[in-house]
ZAZA-940517 format. One record per residue (C-alpha): residue number from 1; x, y, z; residue in three letters. Coordinates in Angstrom, 3 decimals, m for minus. Example, Ala and Ser with C-alpha at 12.3 -4.5 7.8 and 13.67 -1.06 7.14 Angstrom:
REM ZAZA-940517
i|X|Y|Z|aa
1|12.300|m4.500|7.800|Ala
2|13.670|m1.060|7.140|Ser
//
This chain:
REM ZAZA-940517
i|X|Y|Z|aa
1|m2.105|m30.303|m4.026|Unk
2|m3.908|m27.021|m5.339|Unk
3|m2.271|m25.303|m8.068|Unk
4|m0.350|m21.730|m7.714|Unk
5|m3.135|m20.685|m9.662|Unk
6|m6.263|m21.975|m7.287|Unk
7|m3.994|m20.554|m4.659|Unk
8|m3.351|m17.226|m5.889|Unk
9|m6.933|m17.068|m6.603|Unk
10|m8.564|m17.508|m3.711|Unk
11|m5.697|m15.000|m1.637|Unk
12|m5.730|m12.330|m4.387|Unk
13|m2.890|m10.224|m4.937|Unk
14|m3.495|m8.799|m8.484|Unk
15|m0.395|m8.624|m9.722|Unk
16|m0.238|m12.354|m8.886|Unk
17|m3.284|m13.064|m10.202|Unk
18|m2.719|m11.295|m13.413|Unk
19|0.229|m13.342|m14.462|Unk
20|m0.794|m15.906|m17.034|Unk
21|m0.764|m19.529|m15.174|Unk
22|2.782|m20.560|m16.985|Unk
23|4.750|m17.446|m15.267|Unk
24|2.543|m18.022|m12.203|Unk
25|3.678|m21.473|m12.095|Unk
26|7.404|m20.660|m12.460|Unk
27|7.165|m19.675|m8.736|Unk
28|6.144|m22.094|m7.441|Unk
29|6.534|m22.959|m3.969|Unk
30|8.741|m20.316|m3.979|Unk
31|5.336|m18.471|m3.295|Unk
32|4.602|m18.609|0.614|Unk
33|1.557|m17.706|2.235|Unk
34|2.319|m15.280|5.525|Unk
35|0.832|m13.433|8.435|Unk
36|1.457|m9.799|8.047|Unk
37|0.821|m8.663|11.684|Unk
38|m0.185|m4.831|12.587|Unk
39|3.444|m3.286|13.335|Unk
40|5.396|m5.539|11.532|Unk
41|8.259|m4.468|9.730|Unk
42|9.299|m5.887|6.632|Unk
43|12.355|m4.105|5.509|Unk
44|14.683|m1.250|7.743|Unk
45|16.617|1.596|6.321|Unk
46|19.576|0.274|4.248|Unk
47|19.129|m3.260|5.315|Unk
48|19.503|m5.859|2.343|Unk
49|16.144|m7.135|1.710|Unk
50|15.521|m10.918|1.860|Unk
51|12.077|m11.510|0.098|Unk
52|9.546|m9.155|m1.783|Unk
53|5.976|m8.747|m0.530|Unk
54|2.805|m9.321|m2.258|Unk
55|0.222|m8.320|0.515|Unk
56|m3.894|m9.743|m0.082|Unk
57|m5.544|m8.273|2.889|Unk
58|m2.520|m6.617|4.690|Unk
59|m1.566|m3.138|3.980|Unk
60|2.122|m1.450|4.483|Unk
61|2.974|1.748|4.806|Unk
62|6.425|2.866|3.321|Unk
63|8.032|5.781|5.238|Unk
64|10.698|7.792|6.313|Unk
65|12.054|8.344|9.645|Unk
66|14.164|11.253|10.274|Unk
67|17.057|11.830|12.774|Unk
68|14.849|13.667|15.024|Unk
69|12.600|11.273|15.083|Unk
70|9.981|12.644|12.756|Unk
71|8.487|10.209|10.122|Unk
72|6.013|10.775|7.590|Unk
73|4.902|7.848|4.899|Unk
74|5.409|8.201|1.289|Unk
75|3.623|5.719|m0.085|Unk
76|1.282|2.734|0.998|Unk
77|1.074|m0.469|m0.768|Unk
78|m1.901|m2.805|m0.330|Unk
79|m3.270|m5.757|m2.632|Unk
80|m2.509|m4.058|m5.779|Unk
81|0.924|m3.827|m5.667|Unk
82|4.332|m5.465|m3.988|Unk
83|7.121|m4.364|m1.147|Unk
84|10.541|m4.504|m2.035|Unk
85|10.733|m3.022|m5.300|Unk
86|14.512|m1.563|m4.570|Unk
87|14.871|m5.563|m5.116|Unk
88|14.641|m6.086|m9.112|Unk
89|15.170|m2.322|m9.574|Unk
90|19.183|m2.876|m8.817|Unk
91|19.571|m1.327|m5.227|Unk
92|19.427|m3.836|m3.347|Unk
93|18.207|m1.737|0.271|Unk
94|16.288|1.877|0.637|Unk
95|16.762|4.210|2.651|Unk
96|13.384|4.019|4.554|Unk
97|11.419|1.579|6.170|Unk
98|8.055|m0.810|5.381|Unk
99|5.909|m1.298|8.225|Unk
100|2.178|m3.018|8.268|Unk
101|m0.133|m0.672|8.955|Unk
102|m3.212|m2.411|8.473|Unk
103|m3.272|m6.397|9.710|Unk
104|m3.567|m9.477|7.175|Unk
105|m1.818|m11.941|5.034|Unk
106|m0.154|m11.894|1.875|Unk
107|2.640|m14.119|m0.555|Unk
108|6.299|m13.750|0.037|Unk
109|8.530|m15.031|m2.602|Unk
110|12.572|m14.667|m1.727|Unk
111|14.399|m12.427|m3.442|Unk
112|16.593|m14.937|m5.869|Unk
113|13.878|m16.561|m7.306|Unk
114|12.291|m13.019|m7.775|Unk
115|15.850|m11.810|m9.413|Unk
116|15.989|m15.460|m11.701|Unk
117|12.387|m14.607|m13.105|Unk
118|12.561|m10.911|m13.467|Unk
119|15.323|m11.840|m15.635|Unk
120|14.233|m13.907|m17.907|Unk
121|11.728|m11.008|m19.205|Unk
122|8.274|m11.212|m20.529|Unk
123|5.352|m10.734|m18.050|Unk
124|6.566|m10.934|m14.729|Unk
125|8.852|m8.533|m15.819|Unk
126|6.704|m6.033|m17.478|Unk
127|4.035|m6.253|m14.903|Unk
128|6.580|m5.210|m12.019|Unk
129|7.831|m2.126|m14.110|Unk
130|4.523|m0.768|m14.833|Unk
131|3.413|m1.188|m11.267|Unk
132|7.416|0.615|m10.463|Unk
133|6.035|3.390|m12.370|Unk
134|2.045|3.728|m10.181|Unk
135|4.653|3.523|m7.324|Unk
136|6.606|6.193|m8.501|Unk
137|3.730|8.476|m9.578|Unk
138|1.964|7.546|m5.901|Unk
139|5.281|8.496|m4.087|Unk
140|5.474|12.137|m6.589|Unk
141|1.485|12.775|m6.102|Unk
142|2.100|12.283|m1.974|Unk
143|4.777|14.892|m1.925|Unk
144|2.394|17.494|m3.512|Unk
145|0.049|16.687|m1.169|Unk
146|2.072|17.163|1.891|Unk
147|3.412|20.752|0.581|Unk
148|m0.063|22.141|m0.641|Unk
149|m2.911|20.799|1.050|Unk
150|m4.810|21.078|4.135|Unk
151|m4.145|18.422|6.540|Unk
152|m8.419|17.911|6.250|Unk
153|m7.294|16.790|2.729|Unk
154|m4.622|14.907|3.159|Unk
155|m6.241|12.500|5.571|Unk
156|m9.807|12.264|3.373|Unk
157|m7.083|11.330|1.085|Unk
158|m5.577|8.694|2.921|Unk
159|m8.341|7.135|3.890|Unk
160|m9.832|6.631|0.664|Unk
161|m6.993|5.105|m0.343|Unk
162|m7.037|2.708|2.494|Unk
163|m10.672|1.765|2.279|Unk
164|m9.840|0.554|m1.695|Unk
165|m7.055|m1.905|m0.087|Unk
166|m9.244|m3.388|2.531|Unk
167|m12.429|m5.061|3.053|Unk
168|m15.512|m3.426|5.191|Unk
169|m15.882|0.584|6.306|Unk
170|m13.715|0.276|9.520|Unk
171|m10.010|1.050|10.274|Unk
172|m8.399|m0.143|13.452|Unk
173|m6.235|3.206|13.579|Unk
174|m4.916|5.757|16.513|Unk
175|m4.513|9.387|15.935|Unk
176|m0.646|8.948|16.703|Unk
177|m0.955|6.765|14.396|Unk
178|m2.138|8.694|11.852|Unk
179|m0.146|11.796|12.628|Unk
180|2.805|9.777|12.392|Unk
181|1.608|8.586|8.696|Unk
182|0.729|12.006|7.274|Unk
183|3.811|13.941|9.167|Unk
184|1.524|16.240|11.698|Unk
185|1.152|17.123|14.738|Unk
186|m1.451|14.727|16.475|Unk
187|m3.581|17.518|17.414|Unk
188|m3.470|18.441|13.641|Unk
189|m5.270|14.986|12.921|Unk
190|m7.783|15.245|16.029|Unk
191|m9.125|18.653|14.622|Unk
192|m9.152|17.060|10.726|Unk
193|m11.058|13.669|12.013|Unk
194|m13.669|16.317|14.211|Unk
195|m14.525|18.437|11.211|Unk
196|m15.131|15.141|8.747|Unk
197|m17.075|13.471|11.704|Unk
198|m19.188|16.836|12.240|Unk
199|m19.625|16.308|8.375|Unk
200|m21.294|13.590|9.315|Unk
201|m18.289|11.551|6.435|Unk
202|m16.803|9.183|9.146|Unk
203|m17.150|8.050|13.343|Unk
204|m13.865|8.009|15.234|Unk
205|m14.135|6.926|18.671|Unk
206|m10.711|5.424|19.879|Unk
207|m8.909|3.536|18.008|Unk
208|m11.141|2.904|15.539|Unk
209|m12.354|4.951|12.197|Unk
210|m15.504|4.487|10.200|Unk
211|m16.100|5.418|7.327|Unk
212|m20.361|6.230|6.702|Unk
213|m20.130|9.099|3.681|Unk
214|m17.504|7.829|1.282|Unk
215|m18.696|10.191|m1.540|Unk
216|m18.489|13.036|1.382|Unk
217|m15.061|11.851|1.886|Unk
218|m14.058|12.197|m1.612|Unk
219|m15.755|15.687|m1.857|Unk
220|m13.350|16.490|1.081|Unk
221|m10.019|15.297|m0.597|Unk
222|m7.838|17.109|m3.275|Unk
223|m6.892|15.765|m6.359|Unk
224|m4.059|13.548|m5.393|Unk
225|m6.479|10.672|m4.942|Unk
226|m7.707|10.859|m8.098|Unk
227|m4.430|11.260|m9.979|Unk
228|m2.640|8.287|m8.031|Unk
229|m5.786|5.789|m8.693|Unk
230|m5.964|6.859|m12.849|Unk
231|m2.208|6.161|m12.734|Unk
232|m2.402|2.829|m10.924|Unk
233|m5.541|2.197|m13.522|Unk
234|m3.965|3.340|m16.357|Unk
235|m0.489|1.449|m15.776|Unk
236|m1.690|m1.870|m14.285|Unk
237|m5.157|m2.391|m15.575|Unk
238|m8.429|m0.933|m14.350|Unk
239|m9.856|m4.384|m13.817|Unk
240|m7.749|m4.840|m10.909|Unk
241|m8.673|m1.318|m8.835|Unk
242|m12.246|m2.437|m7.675|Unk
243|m12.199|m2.232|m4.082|Unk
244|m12.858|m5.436|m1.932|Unk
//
């Protein structure tokens, strides 16, 4: 039987695979390798989470659903980071939800062997907070972003972010999709996606987004995108930020 390591390996999440092979070995079969399906959801508002997430080629989108209806995400977590960090942070639940946004697989490892391990200290531990803190600075950057720039912005923005947590130029992706995401009106993200496809920076046709000026893309964005990746760099190790 392959080892957690070879495993790991080959379906990289990098936290995972930055764990020296002892910790990484402590989970053991604890470790499970899942299909995270397009419109799954992981976790619901206030509901007591079961496992952490540590997607590979899946991304989720953590967001907020109002009373009304309205929802906006906050944060989205791809194969440099974990779901369910309310777990080893002491609450248990959030308030929001974590839906899969972007189709794929990734590890799942319950929540008491998470808690045992986290425990016990030294790497595991350390590697969790410092990615708690990218998270944090992500979720503080995205807030900004939603009060001060143009909605043009915000989705050049997102979808840079998005193309560093997948493989290829192309995102399967609806405009009600994407409103819902960035917290606009849908007509709001038809008139954004015309301007960067007049640009001649991406090609929508329905459903689907491609990406053919990334550099344009990034001219188009604020600062957020910057910040959030030097954070994530900075805190969990540049080595691990090359997109796929």
């Amino acid at each position: 039987m392959n080892s957690p390591q070879a495993q790991v390996g080959r379906r990289a999440n990098d936290l995972l695979a930055s764990l020296p092979p002892a910790d990484l070995a402590l989970l053991g079969t604890a470790l499970e390798w899942v299909p995270m399906r397009l419109g799954d959801t992981l976790y619901e508002p206030d509901a007591q989470l079961r496992h952490a997430y540590f997607p590979s080629s899946a991304v989720v989108s953590l967001h907020y659903v109002t009373k009304s209806g309205a929802s906006a995400e906050f944060a989205g977590v791809g194969h440099e980071g974990v779901v369910g960090v309310s777990l080893f942070m002491g609450g248990g639940g959030m308030p929001s939800s974590a839906v899969v946004h972007t189709g794929g697989h990734g590890w799942r490892l319950d929540r008491n062997v998470l808690l045992q391990q986290f425990g016990l200290g030294g790497v595991l531990q350390q590697t969790l907070l410092r990615y708690t803190q990218a998270l944090m600075a992500q979720i503080a950057q995205t807030a900004v972003c939603y009060r001060h720039h143009s909605v043009d912005q915000q989705l050049s923005r997102w979808l840079l972010a998005t193309l560093d947590r997948i493989q290829g130029e192309d995102l399967v992706m609806t405009q009600e999709l994407l409103a819902s995401l960035l917290g606009v009106r849908r007509e709001s993200v038809t008139e954004a996606a015309g301007r960067l496809q007049g640009l001649g920076h991406i090609s929508y046709r329905r459903g689907h987004i491609s990406v053919r000026n990334r550099r344009g893309l990034h001219d188009c964005s604020c600062e957020c995108y910057g910040v959030v990746k030097n954070e994530m760099r900075r805190l969990v190790g540049e080595e691990r930020m090359t997109p796929r």
